[in-house]
Structures are given as structure tokens and as C-alpha cells.
mmCIF file of the C-alpha atoms, coordinates in Angstrom:
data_MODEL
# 
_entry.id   MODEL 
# 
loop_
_atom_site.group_PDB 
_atom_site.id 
_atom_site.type_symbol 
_atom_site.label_atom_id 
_atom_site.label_alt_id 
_atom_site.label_comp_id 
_atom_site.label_asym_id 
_atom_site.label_entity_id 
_atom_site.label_seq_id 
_atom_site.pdbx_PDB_ins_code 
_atom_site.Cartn_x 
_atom_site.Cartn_y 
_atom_site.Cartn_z 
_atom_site.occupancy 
_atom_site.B_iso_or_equiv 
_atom_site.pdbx_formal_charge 
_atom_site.auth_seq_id 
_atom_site.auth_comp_id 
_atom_site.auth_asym_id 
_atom_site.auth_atom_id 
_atom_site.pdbx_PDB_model_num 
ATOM 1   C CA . UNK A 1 1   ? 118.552 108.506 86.355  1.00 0.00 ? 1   UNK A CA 1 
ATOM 2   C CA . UNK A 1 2   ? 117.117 111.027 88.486  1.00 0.00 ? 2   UNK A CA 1 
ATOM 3   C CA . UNK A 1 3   ? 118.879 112.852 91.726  1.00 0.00 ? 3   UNK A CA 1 
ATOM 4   C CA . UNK A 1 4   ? 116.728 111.794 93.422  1.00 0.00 ? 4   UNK A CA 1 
ATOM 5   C CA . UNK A 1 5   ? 117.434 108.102 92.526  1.00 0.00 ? 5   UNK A CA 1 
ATOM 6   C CA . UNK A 1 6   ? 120.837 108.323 92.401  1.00 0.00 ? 6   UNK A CA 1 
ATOM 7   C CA . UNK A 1 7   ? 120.515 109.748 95.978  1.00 0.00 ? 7   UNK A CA 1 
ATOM 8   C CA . UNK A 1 8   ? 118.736 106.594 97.297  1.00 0.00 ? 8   UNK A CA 1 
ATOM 9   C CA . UNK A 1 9   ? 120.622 104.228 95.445  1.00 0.00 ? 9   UNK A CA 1 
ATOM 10  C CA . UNK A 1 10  ? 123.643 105.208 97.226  1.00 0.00 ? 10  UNK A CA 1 
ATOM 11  C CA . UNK A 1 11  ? 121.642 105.580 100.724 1.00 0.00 ? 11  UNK A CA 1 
ATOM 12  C CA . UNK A 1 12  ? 121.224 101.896 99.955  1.00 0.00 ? 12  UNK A CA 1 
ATOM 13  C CA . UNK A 1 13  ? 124.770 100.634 99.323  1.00 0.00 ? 13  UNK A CA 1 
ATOM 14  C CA . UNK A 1 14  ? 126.686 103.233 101.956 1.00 0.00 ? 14  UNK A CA 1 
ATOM 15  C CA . UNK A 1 15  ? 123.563 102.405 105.526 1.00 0.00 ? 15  UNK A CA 1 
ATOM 16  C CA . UNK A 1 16  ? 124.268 100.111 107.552 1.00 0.00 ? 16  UNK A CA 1 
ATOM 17  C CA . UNK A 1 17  ? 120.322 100.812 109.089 1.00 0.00 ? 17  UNK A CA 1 
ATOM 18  C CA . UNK A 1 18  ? 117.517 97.996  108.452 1.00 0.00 ? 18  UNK A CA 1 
ATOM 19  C CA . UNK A 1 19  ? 114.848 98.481  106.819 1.00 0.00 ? 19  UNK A CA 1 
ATOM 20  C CA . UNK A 1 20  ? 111.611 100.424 107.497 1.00 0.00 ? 20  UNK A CA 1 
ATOM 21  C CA . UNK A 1 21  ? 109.141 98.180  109.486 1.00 0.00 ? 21  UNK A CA 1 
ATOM 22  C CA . UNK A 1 22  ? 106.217 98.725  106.390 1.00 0.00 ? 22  UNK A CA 1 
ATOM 23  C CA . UNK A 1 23  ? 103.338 97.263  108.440 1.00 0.00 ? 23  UNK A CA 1 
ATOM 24  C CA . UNK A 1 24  ? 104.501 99.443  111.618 1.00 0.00 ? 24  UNK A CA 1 
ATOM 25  C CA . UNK A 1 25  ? 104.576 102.479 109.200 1.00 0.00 ? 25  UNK A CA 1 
ATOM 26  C CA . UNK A 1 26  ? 101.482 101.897 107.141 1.00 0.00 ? 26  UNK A CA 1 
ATOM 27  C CA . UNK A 1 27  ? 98.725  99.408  108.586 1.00 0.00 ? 27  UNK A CA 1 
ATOM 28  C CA . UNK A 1 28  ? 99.489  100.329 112.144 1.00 0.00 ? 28  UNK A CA 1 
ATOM 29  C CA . UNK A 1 29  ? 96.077  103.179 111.762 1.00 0.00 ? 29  UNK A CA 1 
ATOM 30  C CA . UNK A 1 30  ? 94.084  105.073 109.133 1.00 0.00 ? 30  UNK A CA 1 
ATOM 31  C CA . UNK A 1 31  ? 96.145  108.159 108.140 1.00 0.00 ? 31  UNK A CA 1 
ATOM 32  C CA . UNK A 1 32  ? 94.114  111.966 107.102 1.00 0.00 ? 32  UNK A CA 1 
ATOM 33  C CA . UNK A 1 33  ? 95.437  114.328 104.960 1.00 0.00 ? 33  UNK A CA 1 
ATOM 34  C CA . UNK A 1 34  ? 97.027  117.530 106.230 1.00 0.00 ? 34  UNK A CA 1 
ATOM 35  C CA . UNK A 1 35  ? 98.193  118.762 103.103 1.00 0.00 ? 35  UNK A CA 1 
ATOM 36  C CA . UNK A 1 36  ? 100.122 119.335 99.762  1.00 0.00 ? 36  UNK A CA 1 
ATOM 37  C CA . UNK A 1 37  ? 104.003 120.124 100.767 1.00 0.00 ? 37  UNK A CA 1 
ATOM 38  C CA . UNK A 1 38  ? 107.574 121.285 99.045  1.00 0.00 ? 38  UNK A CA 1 
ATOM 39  C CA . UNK A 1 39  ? 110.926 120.800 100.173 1.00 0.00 ? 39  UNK A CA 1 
ATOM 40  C CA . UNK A 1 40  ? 114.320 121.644 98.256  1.00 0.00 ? 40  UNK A CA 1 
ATOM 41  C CA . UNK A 1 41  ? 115.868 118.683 100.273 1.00 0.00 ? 41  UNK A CA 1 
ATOM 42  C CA . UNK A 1 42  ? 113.957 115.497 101.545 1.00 0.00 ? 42  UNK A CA 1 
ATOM 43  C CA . UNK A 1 43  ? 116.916 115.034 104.066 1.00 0.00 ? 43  UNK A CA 1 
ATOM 44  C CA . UNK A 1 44  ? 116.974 118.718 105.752 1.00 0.00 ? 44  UNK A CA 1 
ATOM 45  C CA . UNK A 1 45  ? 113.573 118.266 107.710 1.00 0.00 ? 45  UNK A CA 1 
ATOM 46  C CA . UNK A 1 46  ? 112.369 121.819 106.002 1.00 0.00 ? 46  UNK A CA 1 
ATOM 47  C CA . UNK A 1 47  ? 109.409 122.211 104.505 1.00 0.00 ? 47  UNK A CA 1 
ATOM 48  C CA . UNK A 1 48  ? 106.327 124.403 103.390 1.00 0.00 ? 48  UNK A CA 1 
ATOM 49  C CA . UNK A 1 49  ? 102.742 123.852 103.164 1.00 0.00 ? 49  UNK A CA 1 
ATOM 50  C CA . UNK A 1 50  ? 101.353 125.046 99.603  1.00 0.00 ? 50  UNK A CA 1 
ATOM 51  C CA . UNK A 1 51  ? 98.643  127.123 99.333  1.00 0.00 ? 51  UNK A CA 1 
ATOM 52  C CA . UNK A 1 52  ? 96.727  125.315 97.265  1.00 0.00 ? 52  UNK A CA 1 
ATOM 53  C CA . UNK A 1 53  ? 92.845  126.616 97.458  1.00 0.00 ? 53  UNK A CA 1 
ATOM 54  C CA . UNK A 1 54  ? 90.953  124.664 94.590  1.00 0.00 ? 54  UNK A CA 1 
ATOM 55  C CA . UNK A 1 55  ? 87.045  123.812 94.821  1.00 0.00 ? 55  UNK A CA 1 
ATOM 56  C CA . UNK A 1 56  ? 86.879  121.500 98.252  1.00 0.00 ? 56  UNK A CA 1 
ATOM 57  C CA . UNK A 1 57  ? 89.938  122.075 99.327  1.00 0.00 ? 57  UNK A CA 1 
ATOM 58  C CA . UNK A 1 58  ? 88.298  123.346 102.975 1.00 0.00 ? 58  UNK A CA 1 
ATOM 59  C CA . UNK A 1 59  ? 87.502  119.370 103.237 1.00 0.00 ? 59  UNK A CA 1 
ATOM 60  C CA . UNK A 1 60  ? 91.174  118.217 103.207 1.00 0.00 ? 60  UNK A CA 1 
ATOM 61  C CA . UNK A 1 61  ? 91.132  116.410 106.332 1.00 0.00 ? 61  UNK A CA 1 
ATOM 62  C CA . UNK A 1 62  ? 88.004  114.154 104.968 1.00 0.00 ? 62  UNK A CA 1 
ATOM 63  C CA . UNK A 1 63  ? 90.519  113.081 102.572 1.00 0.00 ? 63  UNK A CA 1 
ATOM 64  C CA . UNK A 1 64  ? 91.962  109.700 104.228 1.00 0.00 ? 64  UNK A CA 1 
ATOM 65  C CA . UNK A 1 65  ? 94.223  106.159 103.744 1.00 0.00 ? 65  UNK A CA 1 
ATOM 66  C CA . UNK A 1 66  ? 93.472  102.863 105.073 1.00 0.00 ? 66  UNK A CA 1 
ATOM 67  C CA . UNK A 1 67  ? 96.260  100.514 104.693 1.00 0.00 ? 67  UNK A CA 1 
ATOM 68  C CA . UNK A 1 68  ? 94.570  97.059  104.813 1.00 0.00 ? 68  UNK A CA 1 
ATOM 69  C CA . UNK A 1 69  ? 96.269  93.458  104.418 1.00 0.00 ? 69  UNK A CA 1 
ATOM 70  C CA . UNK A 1 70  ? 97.668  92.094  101.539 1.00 0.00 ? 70  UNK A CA 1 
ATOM 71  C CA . UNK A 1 71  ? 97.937  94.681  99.815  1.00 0.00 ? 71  UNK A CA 1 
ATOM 72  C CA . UNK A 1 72  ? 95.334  96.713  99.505  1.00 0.00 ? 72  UNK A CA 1 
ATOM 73  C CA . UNK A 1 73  ? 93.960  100.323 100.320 1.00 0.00 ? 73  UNK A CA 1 
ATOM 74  C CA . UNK A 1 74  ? 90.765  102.328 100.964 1.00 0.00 ? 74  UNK A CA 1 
ATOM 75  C CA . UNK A 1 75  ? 91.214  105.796 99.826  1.00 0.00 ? 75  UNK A CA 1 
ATOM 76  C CA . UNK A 1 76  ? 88.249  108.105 100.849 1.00 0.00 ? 76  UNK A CA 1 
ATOM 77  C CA . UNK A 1 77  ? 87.626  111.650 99.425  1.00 0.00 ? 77  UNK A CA 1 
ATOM 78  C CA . UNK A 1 78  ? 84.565  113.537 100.185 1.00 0.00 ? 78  UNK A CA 1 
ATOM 79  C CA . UNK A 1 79  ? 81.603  111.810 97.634  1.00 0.00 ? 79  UNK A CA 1 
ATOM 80  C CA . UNK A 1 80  ? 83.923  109.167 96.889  1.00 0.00 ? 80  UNK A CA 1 
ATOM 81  C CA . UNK A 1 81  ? 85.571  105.679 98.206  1.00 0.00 ? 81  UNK A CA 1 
ATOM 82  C CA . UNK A 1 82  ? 88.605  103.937 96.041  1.00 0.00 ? 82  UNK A CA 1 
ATOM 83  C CA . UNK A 1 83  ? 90.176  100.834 96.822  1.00 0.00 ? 83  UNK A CA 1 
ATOM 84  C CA . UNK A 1 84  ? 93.378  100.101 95.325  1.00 0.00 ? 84  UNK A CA 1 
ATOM 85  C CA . UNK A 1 85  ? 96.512  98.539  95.469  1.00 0.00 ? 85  UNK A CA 1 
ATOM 86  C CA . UNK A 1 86  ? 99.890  99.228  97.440  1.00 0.00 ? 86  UNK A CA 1 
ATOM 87  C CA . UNK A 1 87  ? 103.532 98.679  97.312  1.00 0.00 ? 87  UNK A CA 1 
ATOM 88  C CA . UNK A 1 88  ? 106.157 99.582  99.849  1.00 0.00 ? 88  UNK A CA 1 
ATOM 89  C CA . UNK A 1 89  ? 109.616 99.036  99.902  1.00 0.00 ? 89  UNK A CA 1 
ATOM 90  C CA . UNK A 1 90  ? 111.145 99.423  103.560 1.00 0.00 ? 90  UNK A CA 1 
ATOM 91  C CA . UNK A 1 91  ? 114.664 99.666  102.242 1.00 0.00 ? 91  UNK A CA 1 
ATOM 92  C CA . UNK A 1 92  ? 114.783 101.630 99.212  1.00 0.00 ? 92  UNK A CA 1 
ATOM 93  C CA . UNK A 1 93  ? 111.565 103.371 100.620 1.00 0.00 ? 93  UNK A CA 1 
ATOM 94  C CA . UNK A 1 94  ? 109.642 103.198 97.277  1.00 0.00 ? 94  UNK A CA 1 
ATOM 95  C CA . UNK A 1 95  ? 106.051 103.589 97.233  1.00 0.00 ? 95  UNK A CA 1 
ATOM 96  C CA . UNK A 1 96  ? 103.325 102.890 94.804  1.00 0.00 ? 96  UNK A CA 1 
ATOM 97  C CA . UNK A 1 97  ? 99.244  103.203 94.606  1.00 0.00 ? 97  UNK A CA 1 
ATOM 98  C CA . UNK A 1 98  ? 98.130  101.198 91.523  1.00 0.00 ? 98  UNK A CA 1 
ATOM 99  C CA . UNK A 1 99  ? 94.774  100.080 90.390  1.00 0.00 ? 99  UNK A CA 1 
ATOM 100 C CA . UNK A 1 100 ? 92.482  102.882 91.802  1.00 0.00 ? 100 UNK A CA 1 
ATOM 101 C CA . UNK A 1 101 ? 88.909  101.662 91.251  1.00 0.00 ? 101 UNK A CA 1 
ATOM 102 C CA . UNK A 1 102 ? 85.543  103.531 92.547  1.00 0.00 ? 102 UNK A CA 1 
ATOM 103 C CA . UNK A 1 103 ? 83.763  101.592 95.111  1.00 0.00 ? 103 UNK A CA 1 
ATOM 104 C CA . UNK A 1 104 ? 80.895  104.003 96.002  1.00 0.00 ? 104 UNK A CA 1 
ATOM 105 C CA . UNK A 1 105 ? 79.900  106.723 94.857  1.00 0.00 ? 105 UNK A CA 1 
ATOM 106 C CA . UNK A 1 106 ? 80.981  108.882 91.833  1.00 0.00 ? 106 UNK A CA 1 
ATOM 107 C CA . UNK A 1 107 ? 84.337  109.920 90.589  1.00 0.00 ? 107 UNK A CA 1 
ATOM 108 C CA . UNK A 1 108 ? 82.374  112.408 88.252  1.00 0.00 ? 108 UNK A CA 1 
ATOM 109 C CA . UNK A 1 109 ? 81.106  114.496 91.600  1.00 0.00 ? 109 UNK A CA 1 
ATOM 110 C CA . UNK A 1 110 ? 84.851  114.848 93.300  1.00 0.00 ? 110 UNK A CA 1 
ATOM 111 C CA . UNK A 1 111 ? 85.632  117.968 93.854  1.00 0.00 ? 111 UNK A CA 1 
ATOM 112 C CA . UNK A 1 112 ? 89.081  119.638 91.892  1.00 0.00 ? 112 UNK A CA 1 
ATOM 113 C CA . UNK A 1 113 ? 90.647  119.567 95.531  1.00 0.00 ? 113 UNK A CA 1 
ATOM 114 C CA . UNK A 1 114 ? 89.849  115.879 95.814  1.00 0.00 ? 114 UNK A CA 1 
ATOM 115 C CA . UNK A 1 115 ? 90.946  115.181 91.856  1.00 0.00 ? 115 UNK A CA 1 
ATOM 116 C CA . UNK A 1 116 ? 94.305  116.127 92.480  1.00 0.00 ? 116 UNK A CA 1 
ATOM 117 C CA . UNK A 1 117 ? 94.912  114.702 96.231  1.00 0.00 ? 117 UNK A CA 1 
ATOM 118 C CA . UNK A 1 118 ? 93.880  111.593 93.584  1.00 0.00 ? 118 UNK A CA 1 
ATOM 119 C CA . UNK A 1 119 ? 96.466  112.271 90.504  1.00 0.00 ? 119 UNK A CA 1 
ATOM 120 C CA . UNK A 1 120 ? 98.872  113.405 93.384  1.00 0.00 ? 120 UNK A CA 1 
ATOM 121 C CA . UNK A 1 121 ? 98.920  109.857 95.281  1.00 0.00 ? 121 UNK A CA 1 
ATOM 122 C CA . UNK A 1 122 ? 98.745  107.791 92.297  1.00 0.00 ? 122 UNK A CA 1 
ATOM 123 C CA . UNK A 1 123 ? 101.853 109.564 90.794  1.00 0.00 ? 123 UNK A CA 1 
ATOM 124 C CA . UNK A 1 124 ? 103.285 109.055 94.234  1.00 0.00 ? 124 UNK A CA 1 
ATOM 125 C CA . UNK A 1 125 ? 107.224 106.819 93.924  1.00 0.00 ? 125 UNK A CA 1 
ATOM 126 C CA . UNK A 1 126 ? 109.356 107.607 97.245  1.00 0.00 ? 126 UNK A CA 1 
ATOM 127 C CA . UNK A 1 127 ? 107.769 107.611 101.130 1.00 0.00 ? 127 UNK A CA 1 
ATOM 128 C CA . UNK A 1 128 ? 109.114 109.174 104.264 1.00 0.00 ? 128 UNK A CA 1 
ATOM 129 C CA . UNK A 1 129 ? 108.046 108.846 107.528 1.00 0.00 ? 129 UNK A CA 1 
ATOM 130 C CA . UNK A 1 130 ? 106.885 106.397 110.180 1.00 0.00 ? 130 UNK A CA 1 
ATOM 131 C CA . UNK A 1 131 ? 103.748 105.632 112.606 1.00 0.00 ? 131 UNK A CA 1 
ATOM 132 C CA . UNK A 1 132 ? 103.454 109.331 113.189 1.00 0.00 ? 132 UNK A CA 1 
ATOM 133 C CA . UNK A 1 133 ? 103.455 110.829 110.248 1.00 0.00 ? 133 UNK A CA 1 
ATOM 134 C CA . UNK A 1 134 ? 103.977 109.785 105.971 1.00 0.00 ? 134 UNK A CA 1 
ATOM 135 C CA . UNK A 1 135 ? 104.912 112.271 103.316 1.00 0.00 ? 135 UNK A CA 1 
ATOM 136 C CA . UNK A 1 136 ? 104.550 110.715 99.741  1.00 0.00 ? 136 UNK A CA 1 
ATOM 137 C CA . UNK A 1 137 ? 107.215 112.088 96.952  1.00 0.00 ? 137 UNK A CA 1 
ATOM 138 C CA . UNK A 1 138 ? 106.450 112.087 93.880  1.00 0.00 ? 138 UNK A CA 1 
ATOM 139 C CA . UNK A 1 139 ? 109.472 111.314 91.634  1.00 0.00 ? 139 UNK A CA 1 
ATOM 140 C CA . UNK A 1 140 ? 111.432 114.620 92.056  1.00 0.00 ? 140 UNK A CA 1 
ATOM 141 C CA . UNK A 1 141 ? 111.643 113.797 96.094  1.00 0.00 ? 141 UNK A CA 1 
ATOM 142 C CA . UNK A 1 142 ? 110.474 117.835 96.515  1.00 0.00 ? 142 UNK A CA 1 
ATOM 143 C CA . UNK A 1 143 ? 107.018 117.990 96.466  1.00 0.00 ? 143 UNK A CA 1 
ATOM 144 C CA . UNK A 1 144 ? 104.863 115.484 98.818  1.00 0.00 ? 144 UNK A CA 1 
ATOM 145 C CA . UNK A 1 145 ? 101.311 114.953 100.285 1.00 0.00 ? 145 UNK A CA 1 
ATOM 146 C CA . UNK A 1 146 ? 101.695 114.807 103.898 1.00 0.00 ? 146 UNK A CA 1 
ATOM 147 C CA . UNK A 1 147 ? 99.487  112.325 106.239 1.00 0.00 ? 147 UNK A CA 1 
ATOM 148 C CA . UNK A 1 148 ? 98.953  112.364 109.932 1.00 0.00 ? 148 UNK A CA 1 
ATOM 149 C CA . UNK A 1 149 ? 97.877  109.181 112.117 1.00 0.00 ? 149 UNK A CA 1 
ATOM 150 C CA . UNK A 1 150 ? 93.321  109.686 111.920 1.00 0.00 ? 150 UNK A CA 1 
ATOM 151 C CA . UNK A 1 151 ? 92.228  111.384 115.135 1.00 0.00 ? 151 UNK A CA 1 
ATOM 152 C CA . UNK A 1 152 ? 95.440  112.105 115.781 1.00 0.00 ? 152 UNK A CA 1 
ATOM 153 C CA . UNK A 1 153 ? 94.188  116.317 117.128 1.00 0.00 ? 153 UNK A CA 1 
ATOM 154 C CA . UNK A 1 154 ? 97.634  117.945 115.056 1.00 0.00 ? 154 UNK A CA 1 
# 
């Protein structure tokens, strides 16, 4: 079992705090990129931005989340729209994007920034965050892509 697991697993049994509202989180706006991010310790509120400068990565804010009902998600990069499906857990705070499928125009055309904001989110497992900002974990709970609210000027 991971740390990072184990951590949450005990979170669970030992907080007395409800669950995250998912909706209130997720589908309350659109949500744009800000960037790829490390942290040593999910909890501590510290974190970096890395510097991450492949092929279109000047376009990171075009890349962006919908959150739409039952279920499902538009995923925009530049040259390319995805739906897909989503999974949140409010309590354990467990996160999943399954079943990314092209909707218009070309996967093939993506820049590298865009293929790995793409890999990135669908290897995504733990969430953080609420209606002002989300940071998406993958499994290790250190690295994350962060999200602000769309049009939201930070």
C-alpha cells in the first residue's frame, strides 16, 4: 500500500469532517490550467511550479475542464476536444478520468505540452481543493496539475 494511501485511509477512520461537496467542487465552473506542480507533503500547503517548457507549453492556460452531469467531462487542449468520464470521491477524495475519446479535431496534431497535461490527468488518483482552486495527484500525492476557476484573472 502506498504512503500515500495509508495516509488517507487513516484521514478516513480518525475525521470527524463530512465529505467534500463534489458538485460544489467540480461542476460549480469550467476550470484552466495553471500548471504542472510538486510538493513533498500534500498537507503542508507548500509547493513549486515545475518548469516544464515542452513544444506548446506557452498555451497552458488554453488547456481547460468542464465538469458536466452525470458523469462526464470536456477536456480541451489547443487542436483538440476530449470528452470523457469522471469519478470523485468526496470522502476519501479519490479522483479518476477514464475513457478519453477525441471529439474534434486530431490527437495526432497536440502539441508535447498538451500530450502530457493528457497522460498527466488520466494517470490522475487523489484531488485537493475546492470551488477555487483543484490540484490532481497522481498516485504518489507529490506531484499534481493545478486548476484555477476559467476567467478567474490569477
Amino acid at each position: 500500500m502506498t504512503l500515500c494511501l495509508w495516509v488517507l485511509t487513516a484521514l478516513a477512520f480518525t475525521s470527524c469532517e463530512q465529505a467534500d461537496d463534489i458538485d460544489g467542487i467540480f461542476s460549480s465552473h469550467g476550470w484552466s490550467f495553471s500548471g504542472f506542480c510538486y510538493t513533498a507533503d500534500w498537507n503542508s500547503g507548500r509547493s513549486a511550479f515545475l518548469d516544464i517548457k515542452l513544444t506548446g507549453y506557452e498555451a497552458y492556460s488554453q488547456h481547460t475542464m468542464t465538469f458536466l452531469p452525470g458523469g462526464k467531462a470536456e477536456i480541451r487542449v489547443p487542436g483538440c476536444t476530449f470528452s470523457a468520464d469522471w469519478e470523485a470521491d468526496g470522502s476519501e477524495r479519490s479522483f479518476y478520468i477514464r475513457n478519453m475519446k477525441v471529439v474534434s479535431g486530431s490527437e495526432d496534431h497536440i502539441s508535447a505540452f498538451s500530450r502530457k497535461f493528457c497522460d498527466d490527468l488520466k494517470a490522475t488518483v487523489w484531488y485537493r481543493g475546492d470551488s477555487n482552486f483543484i490540484r490532481l495527484y497522481g498516485d504518489d500525492c507529490k506531484y499534481y496539475l493545478l486548476f484555477k476557476p476559467l476567467d478567474s484573472g490569477i
